[in-house]
N, C-alpha and C positions, 0 to 999 in steps of 0.2 A: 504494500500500500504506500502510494507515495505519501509523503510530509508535506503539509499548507507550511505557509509563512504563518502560520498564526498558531500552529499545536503549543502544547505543552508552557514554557515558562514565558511566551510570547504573548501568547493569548491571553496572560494575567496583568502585564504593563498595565500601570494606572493602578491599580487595586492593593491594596491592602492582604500581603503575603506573608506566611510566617515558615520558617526556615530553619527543621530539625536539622541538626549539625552535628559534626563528631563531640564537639564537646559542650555546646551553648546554642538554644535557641534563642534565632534575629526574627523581628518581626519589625514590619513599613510601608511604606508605601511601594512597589518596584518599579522603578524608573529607568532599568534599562537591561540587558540579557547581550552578553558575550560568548563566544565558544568559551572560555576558562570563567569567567566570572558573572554576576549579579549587582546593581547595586538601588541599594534604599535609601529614601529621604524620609525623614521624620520616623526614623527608626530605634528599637528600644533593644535589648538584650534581655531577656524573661530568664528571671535568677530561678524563680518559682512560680508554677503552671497555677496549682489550685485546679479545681475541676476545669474538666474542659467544656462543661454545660456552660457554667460562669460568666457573665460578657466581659467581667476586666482580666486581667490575668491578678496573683494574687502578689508576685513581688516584680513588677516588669519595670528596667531604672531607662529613661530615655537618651540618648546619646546626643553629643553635645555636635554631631555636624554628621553627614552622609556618609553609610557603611557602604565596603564592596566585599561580598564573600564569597571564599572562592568556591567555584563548583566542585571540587574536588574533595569538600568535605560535605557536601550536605547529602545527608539520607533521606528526607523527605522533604516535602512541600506542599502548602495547599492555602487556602482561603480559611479560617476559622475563626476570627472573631468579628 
């Protein structure tokens, strides 16, 4: 099956993504998708989930300017809060 331009972490640009990682979950807005990397504005690093029903996270600190992380650590992805 071929590939859109739009599948997977392209078709989330603009939205609010959150980004399980080898060692620390990012969550932000995604404002951009590279072969190697990702990068978020207005993004926080979630120390402590809390339920995942929850609409805030329960310890999430937000970061003082735009993350890129790399694709090479993240396990999963998706839309959740």
């Amino acid at each position: 099956m071929a590939k859109s331009s739009k599948d997977g972490l392209e078709s989330l640009v603009g939205k609010v993504v959150t980004f399980f990682c080898a060692t620390y979950i990012y969550t932000g807005k995604l404002v951009s998708v590279s072969e190697t990397e990702v990068k978020l504005t207005k993004a926080s690093i979630v120390y402590e989930t809390g339920a995942f029903t929850d609409s805030n996270w329960k310890d999430a600190q937000g970061l003082p300017q735009d993350v890129y992380i790399m694709l090479s650590s993240v396990e999963s992805f998706m839309i959740l809060k």
